[in-house]
C-alpha positions as MATLAB code, in Angstrom:
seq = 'XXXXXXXXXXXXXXXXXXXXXXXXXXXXXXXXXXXXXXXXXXXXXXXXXXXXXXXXXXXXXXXXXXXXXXXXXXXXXXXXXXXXXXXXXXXXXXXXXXXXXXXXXXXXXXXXXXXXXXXXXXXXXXXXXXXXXXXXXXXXXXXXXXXXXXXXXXXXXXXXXXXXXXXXXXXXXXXXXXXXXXXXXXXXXXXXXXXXXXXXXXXXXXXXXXXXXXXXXXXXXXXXXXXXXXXXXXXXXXXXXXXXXXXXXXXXXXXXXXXXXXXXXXXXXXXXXXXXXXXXXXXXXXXXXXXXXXXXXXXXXXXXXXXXXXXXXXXXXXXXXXXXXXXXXXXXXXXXXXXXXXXXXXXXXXXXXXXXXXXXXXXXXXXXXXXXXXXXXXXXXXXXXXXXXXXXXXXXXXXXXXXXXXXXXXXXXX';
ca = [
      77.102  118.484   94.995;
      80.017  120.648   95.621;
      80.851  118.703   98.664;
      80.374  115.777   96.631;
      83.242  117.033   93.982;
      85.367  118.192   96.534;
      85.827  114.594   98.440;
      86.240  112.885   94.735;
      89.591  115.576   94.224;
      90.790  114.763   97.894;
      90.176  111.035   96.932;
      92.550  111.185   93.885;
      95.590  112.772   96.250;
      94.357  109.737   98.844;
      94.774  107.539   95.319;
      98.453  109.531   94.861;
     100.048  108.819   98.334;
      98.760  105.010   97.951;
     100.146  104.651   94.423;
     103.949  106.234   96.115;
     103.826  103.345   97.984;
     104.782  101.527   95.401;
     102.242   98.536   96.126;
     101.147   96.544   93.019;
      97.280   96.898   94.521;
      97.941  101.228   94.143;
      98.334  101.333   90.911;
      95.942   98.918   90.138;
      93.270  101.248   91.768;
      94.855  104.256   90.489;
      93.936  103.056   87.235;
      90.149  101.959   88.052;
      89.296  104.592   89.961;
      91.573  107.674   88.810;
      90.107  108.128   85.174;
      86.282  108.310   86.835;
      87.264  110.405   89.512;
      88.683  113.200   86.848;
      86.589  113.088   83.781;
      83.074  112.584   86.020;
      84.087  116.418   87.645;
      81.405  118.880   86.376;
      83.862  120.957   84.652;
      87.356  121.010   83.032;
      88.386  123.258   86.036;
      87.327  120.921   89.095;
      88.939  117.791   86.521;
      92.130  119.385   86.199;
      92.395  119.720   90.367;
      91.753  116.471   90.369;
      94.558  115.262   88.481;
      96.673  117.876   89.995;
      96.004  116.404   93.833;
      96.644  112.627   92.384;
     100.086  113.907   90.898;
     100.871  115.472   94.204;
     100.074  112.936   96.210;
     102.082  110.353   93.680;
     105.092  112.634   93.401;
     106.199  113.452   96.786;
     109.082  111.583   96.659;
     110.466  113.748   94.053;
     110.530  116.890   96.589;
     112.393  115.013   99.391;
     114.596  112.930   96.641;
     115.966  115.838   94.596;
     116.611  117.988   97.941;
     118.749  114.720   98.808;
     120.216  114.281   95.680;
     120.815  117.793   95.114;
     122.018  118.910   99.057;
     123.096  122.744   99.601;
     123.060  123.366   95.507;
     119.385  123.349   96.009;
     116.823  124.708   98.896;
     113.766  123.270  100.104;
     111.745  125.755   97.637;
     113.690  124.631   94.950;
     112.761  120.801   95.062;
     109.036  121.564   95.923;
     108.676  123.696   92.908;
     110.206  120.744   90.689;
     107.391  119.008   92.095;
     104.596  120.848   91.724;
     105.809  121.720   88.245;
     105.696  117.850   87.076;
     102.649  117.417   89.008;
     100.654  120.137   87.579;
     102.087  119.575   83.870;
     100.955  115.660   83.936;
      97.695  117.036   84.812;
      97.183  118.873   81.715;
      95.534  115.856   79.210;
      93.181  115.529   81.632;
      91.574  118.998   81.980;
      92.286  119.036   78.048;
      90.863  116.160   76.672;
      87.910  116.807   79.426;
      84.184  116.521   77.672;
      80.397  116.063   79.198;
      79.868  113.672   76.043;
      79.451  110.388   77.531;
      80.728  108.631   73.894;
      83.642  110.772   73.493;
      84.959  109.552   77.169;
      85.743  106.526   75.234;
      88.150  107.841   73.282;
      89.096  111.230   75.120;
      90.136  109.411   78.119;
      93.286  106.944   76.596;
      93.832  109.296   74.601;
      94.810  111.548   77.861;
      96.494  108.373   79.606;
      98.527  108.215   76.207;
      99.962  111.845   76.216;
     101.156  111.330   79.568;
     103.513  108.241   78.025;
     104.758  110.164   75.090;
     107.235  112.305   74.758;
     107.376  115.689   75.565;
     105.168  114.954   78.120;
     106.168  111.498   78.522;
     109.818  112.335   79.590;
     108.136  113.212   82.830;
     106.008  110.654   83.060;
     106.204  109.307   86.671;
     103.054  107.186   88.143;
     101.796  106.296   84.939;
      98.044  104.312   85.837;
      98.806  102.302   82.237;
     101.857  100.743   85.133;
      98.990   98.441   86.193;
      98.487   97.179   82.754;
     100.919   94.255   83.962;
      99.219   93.208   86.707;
      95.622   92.889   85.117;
      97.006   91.254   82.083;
      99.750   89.640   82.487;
     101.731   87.746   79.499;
      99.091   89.771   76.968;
     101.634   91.918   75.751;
     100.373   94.906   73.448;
      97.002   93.108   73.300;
      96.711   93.956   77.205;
      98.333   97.633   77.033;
      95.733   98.297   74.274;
      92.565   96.383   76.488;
      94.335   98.310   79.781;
      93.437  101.629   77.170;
      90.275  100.269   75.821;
      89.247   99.696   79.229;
      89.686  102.692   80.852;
      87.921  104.963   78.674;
      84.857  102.206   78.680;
      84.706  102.227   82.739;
      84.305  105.927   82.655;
      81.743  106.592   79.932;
      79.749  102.873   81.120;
      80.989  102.634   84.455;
      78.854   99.415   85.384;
      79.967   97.701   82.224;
      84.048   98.997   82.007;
      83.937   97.574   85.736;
      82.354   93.910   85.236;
      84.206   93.695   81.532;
      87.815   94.607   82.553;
      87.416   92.730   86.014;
      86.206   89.714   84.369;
      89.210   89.823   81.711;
      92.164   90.727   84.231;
      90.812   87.935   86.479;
      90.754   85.480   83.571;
      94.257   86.644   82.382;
      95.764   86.110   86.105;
      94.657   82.694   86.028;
      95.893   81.553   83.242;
      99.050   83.601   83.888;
     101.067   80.456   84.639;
     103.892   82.735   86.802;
     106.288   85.375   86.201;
     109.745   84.377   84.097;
     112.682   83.809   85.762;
     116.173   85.694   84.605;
     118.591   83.381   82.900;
     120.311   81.894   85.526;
     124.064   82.359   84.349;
     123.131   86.527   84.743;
     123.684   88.302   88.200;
     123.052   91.498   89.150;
     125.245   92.118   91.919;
     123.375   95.492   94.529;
     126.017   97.482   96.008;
     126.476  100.130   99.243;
     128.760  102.380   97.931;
     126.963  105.582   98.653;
     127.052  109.121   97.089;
     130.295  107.422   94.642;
     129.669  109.502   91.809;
     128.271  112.351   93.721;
     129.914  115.166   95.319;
     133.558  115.612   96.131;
     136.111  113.320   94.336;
     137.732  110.703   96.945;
     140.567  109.145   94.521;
     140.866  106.176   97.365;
     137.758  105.320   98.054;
     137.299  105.430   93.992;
     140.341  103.055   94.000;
     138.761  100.559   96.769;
     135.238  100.826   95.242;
     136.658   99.492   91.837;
     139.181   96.800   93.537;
     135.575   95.548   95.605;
     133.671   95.575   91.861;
     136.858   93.752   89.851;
     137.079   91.205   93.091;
     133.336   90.570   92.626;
     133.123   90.112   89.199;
     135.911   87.489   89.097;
     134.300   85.692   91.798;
     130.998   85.222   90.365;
     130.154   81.925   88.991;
     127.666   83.858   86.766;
     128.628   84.309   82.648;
     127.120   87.954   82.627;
     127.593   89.827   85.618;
     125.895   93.597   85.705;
     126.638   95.971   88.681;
     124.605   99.626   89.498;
     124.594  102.843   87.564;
     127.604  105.275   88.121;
     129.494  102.952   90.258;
     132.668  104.068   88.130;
     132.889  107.688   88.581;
     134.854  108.575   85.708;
     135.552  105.746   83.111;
     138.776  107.025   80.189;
     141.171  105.356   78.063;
     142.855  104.932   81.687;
     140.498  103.228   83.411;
     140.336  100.583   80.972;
     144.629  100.524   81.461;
     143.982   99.756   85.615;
     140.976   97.283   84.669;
     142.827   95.374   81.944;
     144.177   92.207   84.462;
     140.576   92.177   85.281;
     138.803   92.173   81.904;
     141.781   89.747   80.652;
     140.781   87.340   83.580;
     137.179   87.809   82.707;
     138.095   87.001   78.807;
     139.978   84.086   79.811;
     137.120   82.402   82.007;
     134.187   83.388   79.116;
     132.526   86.016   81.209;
     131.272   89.642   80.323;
     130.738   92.640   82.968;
     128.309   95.459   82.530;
     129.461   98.172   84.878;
     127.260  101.649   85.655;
     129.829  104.182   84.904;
     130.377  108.069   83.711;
     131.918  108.944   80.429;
     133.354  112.710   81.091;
     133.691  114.493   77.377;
     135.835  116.559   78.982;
     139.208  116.861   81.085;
     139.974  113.171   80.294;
     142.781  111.894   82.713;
     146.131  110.991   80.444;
     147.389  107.330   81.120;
     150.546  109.200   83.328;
     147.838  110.828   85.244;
     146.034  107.702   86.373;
     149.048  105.451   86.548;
     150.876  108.416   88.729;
     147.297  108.506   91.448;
     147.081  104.261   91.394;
     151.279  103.989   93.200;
     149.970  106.841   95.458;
     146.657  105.083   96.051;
     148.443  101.675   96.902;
     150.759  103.132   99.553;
     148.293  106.306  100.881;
     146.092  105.749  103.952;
     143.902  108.421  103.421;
     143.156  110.768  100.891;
     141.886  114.470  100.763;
     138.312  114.532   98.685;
     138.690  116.856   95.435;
     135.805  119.427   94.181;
     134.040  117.636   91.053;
     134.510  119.711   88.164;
     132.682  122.776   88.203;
     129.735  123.463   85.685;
     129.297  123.132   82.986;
     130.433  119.128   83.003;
     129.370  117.213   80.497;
     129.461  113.336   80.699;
     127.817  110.405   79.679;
     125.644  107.989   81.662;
     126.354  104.400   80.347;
     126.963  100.434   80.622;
     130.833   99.745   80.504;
     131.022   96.009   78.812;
     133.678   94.562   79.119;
     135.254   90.840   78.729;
     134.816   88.385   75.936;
     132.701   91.082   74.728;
     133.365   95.083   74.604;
     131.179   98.000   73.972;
     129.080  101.013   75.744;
     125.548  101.450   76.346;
     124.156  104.945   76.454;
     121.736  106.072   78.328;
     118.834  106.986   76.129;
     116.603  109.329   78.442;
     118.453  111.238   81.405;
     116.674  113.093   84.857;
     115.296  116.288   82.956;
     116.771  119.624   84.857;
     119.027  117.994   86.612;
     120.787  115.861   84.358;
     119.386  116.557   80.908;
     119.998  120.331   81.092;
     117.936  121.371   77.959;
     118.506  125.160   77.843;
     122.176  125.199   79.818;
     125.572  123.807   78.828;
     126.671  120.551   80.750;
     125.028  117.793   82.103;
     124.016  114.170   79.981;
     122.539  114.349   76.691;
     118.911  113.008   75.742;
     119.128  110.467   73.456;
     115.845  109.285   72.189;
     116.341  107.704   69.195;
     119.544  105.441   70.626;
     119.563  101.383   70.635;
     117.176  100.603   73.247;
     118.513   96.571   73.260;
     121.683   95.149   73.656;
     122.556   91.966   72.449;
     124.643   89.675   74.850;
     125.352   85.957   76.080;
     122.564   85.091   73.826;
     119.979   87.233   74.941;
     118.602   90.939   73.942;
     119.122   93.053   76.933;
     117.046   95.749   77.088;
     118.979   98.056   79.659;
     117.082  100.769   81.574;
     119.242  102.859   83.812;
     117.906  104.507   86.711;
     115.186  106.970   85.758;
     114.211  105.051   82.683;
     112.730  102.872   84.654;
     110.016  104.820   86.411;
     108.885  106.164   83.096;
     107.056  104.010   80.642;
     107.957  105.677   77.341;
     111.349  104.295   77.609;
     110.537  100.511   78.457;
     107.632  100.366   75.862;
     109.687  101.482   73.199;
     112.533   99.023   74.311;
     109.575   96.200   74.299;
     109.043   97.355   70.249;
     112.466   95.879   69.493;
     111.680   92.159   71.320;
     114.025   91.985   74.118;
     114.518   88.511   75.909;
     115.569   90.464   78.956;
     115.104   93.379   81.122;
     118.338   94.653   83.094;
     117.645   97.598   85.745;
     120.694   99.653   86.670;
     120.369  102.203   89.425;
     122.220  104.629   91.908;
     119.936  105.202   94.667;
     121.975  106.508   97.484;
     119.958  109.944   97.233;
     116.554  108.169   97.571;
     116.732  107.989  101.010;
     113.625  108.103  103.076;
     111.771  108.181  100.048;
     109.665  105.094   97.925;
     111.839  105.453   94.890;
     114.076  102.119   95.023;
     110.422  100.475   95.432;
     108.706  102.282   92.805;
     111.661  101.490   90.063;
     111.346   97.748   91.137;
     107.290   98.023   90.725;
     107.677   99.577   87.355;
     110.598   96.722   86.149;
     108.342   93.951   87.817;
     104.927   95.183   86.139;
     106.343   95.835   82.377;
     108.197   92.277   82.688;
     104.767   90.358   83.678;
     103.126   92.336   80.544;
     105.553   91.684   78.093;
     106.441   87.991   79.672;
     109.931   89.411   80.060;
     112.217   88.456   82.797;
     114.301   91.518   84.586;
     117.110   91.844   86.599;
     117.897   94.866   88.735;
     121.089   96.021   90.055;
     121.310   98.962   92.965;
     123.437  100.638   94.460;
     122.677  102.629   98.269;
];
């Protein structure tokens, strides 16, 4: 038996490393098989491994992804600890809500799902198996996020029943599924390789050629609503909005609105002499010497710059705990839970999910409670190098659109 136990906890890091490949079939199985493979160990300890080794195995990337992100500020120890930490935390439902009552599996086991989703826990809550819940029931909206619950709690107390039940249902929902939606077609989300432009060492002219590329691009698209990457603007003031104003007056003039990743410092704010003074040296310098960023504590704002016939800012509701988010240190971006989740714009209710709200389903289910029409992805993934990440984001946009029968769109930057 104890051999027996002991392949069922290797099988669930197996089930991790498949599910950060970001295939639709992983998570799919992660969510069959996971649940069963935790609650059917013989004790709260052996369940609790289990759901340990299928965290590890899911959230490798994070290790080699916040080393890269991160660089010399942070050693090799450093990142593995952040994962192991969120590994061993999103374990913790499990062994909790663990039981040898076959009737209270039914309950006991969404119940543990469901903690993972919600906040605290939730904030951290990367390889969801309630992902899959768009690809077994597509178009069923809550009704299939509450049968995706239902249904996991049945296939581990009944296992021969949850099996033939939710089979039978997702197969019956993917063929009537009659396709996934298509964005409106006068939005464009334009990807971009501008690297680390946000990160590191401030390089005023390559700042000043990044934004001439993004202005150029914007007035060239035949598209109404054009939406480029997270933190593609650096630092957006008072100023920058001075040295974009041609652009968002040609934008007015032709009826067309641009949603641009950017950084709102609440600090050091450049004065309109500053930024006018760096643009004539810019025009007439050939290269330029990169400047330390500001040292900590910084504190900024992640957001959507809109600008054109339209204006406004779109905060970022949930930022990159530790690293961003810095809950117990000055600086960083602040968590922002109970902001808009939906924006309305060219006639449709955008719910935008920058970068690491996309991976975690607490912030895209509560976006789905205020009926968007649209999803719009915005991320900065020149860090995730050599790592699943871009992938997984997509997966997660792609899944919660076919459940909710919501078209996405999903700008990147590399």
């Amino acid at each position: 038996m104890k051999i027996q136990h002991t392949l069922r906890c290797l099988a669930t890091v197996v089930l991790g490393l498949a599910v950060s490949s970001a295939h639709p079939a992983s998570i799919v199985a992660a969510f069959l098989l996971l649940p069963a493979f935790t609650f059917r160990q013989p004790s709260r300890r052996i369940c609790y491994a289990a759901a340990t080794g299928y965290y590890a195995g899911a959230l490798w990337p994070l290790a080699v992804g916040a080393k890269n992100f991160f660089g010399p500020d942070v050693s090799v120890v450093g990142a593995i600890v952040f994962w192991a930490v969120c590994g061993m935390l999103l374990a913790l439902p499990y062994a909790l809500l663990w039981t040898e009552k076959t009737q209270q599996l039914l309950w006991r086991v969404p119940l543990a799902l469901l903690i993972g989703v919600i906040p605290p826990l939730g904030l951290i809550g990367f390889a969801s198996p309630l992902t899959a819940s768009g690809f077994l029931f597509p178009a069923w909206s809550w009704g299939g996020f509450a049968l995706s619950l239902a249904g996991c709690g049945l296939i581990v107390a009944y296992p021969k029943v949850g099996f033939l039940s939710l089979i039978t249902m997702a197969l019956m929902a993917n063929i009537l599924h009659p396709g996934d939606r298509q964005p409106p077609s006068d939005w464009q989300a334009v990807d971009t390789h501008l690297g680390a432009i946000s990160h590191g060492p401030v390089s005023p002219l390559r700042e000043y050629l990044a934004a001439q590329d993004i202005q150029a691009l914007a007035v060239a698209s035949s598209a109404r609503i054009v939406v480029f990457p997270e933190s593609v603007v650096p630092r957006w003031t008072r100023s920058t909005d001075l040295f974009w104003k041609p652009t968002i007056d040609a934008l007015r003039q032709n009826g067309k609105v641009v949603v641009i990743g950017a950084l709102i410092p609440e600090s050091l704010p450049l004065s309109n002499t500053d930024i006018h003074a760096a643009i004539d040296l810019l025009r007439t310098a050939q290269a330029a010497q990169p400047i330390p960023r500001p040292a900590e504590p910084y504190s900024y704002r992640n957001v959507a710059i809109i600008r054109g016939t339209k204006s406004g800012i779109f905060f970022q509701r949930v930022p990159v705990p530790v690293s961003v988010w810095k809950p117990f240190s000055r600086g960083g971006a602040p968590l922002d839970l109970g902001g808009p989740a939906v924006l309305e714009l060219g006639g449709e209710r955008a719910a935008l999910l920058i970068c690491y709200e996309q991976v975690i389903p607490w912030t895209v289910l509560t976006a789905a409670l205020a009926h968007p029409t649209l999803f719009v992805g915005m991320s900065n993934d020149h860090w995730a190098t050599r790592t699943p990440i871009r992938q997984w984001q997509a997966l997660c946009l792609r899944a919660w659109s076919r459940l909710f029968s919501v078209p996405y769109l999903l700008a990147v930057n590399t």
